[in-house]
DOBADO-178652 format. One record per residue (C-alpha): x, y, z. Coordinates in Angstrom, 2 decimals. Layout:
N
[rec [X, Y, Z]] ...
END
This chain:
143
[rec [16.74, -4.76, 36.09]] [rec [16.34, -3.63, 32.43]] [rec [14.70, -6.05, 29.37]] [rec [18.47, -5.26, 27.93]] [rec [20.33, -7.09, 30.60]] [rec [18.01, -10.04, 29.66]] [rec [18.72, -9.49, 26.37]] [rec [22.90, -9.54, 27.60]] [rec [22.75, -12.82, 29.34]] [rec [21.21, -14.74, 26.33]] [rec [22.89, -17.41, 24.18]] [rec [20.82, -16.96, 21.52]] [rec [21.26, -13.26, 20.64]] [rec [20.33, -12.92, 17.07]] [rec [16.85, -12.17, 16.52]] [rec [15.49, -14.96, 14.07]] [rec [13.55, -13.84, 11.76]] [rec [10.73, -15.42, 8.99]] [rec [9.24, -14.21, 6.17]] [rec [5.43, -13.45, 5.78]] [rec [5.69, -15.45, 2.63]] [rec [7.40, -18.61, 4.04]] [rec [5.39, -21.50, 4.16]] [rec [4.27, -23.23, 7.60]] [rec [6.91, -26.39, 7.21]] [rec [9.85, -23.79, 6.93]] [rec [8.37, -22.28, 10.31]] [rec [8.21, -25.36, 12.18]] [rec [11.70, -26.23, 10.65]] [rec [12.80, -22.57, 11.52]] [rec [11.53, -23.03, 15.21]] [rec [12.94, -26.87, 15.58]] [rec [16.21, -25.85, 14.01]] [rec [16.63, -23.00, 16.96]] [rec [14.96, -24.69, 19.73]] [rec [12.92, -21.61, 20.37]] [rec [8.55, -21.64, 20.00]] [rec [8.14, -17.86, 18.46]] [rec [9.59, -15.91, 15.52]] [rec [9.18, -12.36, 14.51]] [rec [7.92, -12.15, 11.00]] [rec [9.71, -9.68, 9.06]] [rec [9.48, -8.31, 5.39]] [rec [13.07, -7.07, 6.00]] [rec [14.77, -8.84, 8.55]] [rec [14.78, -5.70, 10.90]] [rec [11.34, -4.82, 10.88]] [rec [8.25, -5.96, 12.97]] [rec [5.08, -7.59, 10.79]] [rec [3.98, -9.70, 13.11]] [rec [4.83, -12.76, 15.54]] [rec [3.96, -16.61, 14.59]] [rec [4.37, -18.92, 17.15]] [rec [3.89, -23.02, 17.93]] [rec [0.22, -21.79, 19.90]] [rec [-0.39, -20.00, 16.50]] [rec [0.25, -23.42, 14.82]] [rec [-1.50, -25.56, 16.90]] [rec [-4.32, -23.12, 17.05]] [rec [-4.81, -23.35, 13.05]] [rec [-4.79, -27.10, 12.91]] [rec [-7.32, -27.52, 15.52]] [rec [-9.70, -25.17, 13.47]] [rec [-9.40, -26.31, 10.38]] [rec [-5.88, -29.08, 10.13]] [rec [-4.83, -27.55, 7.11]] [rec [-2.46, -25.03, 8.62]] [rec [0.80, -27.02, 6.45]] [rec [-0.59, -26.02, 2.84]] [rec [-0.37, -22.19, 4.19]] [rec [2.11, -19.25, 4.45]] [rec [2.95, -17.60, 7.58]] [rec [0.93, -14.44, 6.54]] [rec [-1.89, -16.23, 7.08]] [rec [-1.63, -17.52, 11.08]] [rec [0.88, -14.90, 12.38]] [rec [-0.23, -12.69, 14.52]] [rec [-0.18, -8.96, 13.33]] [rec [-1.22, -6.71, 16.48]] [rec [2.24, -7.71, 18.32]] [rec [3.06, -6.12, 21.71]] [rec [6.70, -4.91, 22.39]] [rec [8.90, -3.67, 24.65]] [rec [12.16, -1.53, 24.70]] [rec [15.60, -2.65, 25.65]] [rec [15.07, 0.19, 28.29]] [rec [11.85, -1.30, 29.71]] [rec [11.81, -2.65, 33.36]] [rec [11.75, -6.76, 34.09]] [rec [8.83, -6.69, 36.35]] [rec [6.95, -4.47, 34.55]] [rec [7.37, -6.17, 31.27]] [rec [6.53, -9.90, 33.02]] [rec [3.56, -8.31, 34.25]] [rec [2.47, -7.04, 30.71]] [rec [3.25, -10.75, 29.22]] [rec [1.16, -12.67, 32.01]] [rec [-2.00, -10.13, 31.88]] [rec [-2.08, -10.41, 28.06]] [rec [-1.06, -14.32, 28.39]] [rec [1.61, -14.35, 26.13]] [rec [5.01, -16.19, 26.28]] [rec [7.21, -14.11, 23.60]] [rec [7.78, -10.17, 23.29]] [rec [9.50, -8.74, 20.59]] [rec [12.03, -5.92, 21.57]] [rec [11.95, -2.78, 19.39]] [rec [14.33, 0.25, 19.44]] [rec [12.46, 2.18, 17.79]] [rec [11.13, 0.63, 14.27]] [rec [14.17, -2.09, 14.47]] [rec [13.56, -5.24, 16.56]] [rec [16.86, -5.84, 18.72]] [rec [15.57, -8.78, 20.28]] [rec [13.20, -11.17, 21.80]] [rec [12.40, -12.59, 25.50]] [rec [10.36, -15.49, 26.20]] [rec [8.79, -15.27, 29.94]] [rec [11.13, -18.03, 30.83]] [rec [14.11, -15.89, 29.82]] [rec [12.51, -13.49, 31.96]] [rec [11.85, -15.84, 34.74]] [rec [14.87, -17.24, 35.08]] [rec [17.05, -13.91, 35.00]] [rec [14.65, -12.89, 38.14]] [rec [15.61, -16.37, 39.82]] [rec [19.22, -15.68, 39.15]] [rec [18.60, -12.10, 40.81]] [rec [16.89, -13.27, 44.07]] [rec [19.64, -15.90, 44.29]] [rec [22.18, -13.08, 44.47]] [rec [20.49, -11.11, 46.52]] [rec [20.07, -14.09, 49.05]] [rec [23.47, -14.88, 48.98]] [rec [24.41, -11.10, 49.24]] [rec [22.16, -11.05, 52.81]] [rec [23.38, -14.57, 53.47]] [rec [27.26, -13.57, 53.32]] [rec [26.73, -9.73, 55.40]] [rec [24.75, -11.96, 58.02]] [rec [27.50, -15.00, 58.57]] [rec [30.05, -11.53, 58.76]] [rec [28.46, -10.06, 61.14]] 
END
């Protein structure tokens, strides 16, 4: 199973994208608009400067509670960890739960194509042993 089937099965396919310049309340408004708790942050659209996320905003505001007078630039995270559409499910889940993060941008080269969340992940392994249970399920009632 490849990061791109994940990437298939979603609803939301379009990767959302903020600016660095953006202020915090467009963020939040950005992420509550979408239903979704990380955006890429992107100069471009297409591009990858970094990842913001609702742990970035409730980290700020616990150190200091002013994080709604700033701009993204300034609690996004800029060393960001991808993956490729190309990229194996396990091996990417495994990446995302020893670094203890939820979202991973997915780049094709310089262009992000995408972004899982490790319950997108999660859940498309779920669906997968559920198949394959009621693949081994149906050959043994056959038999």
């Amino acid at each position: 199973m490849r990061i791109a089937d994940v990437l298939h099965s979603k609803s939301l396919r379009d990767v959302i994208t903020i600016s660095p310049e953006a202020g915090v309340r467009e963020l939040l408004a950005v992420l509550s608009e979408h239903n979704i708790g990380a955006v890429v942050v992107s100069t471009d659209g297409t591009s990858l400067d970094g990842i913001v996320s609702e742990r970035d905003v409730v980290r700020r505001l616990h150190s200091d509670g002013t994080v709604i007078n700033n701009v993204v630039s300034a609690i996004m995270t800029t060393e960001v960890s991808t993956c490729s559409p190309d990229d194996g499910l396990d091996e990417v889940l495994a990446v995302m739960t020893e670094r203890r993060f939820r979202h991973i941008p997915v780049a094709d080269g310089e262009q992000v194509v995408g972004i899982v969340s490790i319950g997108d992940l999660v859940k498309h392994k779920i669906d997968q042993l559920q198949f394959e249970r009621d693949q081994l399920d149906n050959y043994v009632h056959q038999s």
